[in-house]
N, C-alpha and C positions, 0 to 999 in steps of 0.2 A: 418816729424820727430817732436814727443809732446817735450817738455823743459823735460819729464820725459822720453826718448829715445834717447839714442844717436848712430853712429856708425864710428867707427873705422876703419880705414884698416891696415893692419899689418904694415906698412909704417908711421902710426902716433904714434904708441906707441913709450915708452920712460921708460927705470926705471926712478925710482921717482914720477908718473904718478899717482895716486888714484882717484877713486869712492866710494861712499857709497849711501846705502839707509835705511833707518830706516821704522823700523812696530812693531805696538803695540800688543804681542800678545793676542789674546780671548779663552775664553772658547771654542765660536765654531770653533777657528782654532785648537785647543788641538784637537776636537770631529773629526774635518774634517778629519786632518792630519794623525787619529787612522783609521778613515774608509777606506783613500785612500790607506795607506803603510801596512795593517792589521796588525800594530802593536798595540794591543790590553794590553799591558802589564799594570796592575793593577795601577804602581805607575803614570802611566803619568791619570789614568781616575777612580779609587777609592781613596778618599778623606782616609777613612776608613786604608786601606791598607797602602796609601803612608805618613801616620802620622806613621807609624812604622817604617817606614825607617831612612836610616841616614839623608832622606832629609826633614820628617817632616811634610808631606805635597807633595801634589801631583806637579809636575814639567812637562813642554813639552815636547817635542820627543826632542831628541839632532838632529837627523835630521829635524828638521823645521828651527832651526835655520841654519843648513847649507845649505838648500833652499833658505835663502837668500840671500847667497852668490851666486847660481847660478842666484836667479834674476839679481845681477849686472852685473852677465856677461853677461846675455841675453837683457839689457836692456838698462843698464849706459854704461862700455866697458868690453872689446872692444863693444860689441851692438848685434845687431840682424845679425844672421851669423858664429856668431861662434861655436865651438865645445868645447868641452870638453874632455879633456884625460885623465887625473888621477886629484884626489885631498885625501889631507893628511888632515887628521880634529884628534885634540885634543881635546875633553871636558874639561874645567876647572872650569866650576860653573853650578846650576844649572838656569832654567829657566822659569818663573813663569805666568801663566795669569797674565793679567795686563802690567806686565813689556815692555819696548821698547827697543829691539834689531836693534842695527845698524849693518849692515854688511859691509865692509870694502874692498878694495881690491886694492895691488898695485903692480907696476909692478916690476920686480927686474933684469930681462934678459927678451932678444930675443936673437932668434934660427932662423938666415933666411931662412937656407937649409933647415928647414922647415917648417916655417913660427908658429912655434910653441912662444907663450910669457909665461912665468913664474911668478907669480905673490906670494907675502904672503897673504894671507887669514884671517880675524879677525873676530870676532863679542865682541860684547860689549853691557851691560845693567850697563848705569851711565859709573861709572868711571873704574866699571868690565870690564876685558876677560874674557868673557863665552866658546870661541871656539876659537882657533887658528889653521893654517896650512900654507899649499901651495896648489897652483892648477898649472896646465899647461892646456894652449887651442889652439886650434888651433885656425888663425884668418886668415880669407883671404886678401889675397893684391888685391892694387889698380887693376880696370880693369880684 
């Protein structure tokens, strides 16, 4: 396990519990992120286009920023092993090359009976909310 991997067994969580990881987004994660999801939509990759919008200017995929959320959970905690069930995502600002996205995540309940944790969901650029929610995952127990 790197100092950037950690893992959890559903037995260690705790609300009150947080992880975060921060990433600065690029151009070529904007380009990536449009070839992987085909979401090809003008304002996140016409300069041109997304200067007409309300946003002025072209902006990321609001899904990338909540990739980072899944990194935490795949990486920080719980860690590698767990699943994923539902997540609730709110957009609230937009999100710009350049800029650095922390993604956020804490715990708020466990669910033994079925080893389910509950967590709220954030992201942040500076002292911005860009994204908020909740997620539930599944995390396996010790042994």
């Amino acid at each position: 396990m790197t100092a950037e991997t950690a893992a959890y067994a559903f037995e260690d969580l705790q609300p009150g519990m947080t992880a975060s990881l921060g990433k600065t987004i690029s151009e070529a994660d904007i380009l990536l992120f449009a070839g992987i999801s085909c979401d090809t939509n003008p304002v996140h990759l016409n300069e041109e286009f997304a200067s007409q919008t309300m946003f002025k200017g072209r902006i990321a995929h609001g899904m990338l920023s909540a990739a980072l959320i899944s990194a935490v959970f795949g990486t920080r905690m719980p860690g590698p092993g767990c699943i994923y069930i539902g997540q609730e995502l709110r957009f609230k600002a937009p999100v710009r090359a350049g800029d650095t996205v922390n993604a956020h995540v804490e715990v708020t309940e466990t669910v033994p009976e079925k080893k389910f944790v509950k967590f709220r969901t954030w992201c942040t650029v500076g002292d911005k909310t860009v994204l908020d929610g909740s997620a539930t995952i599944m995390v396996p127990a010790r042994g």
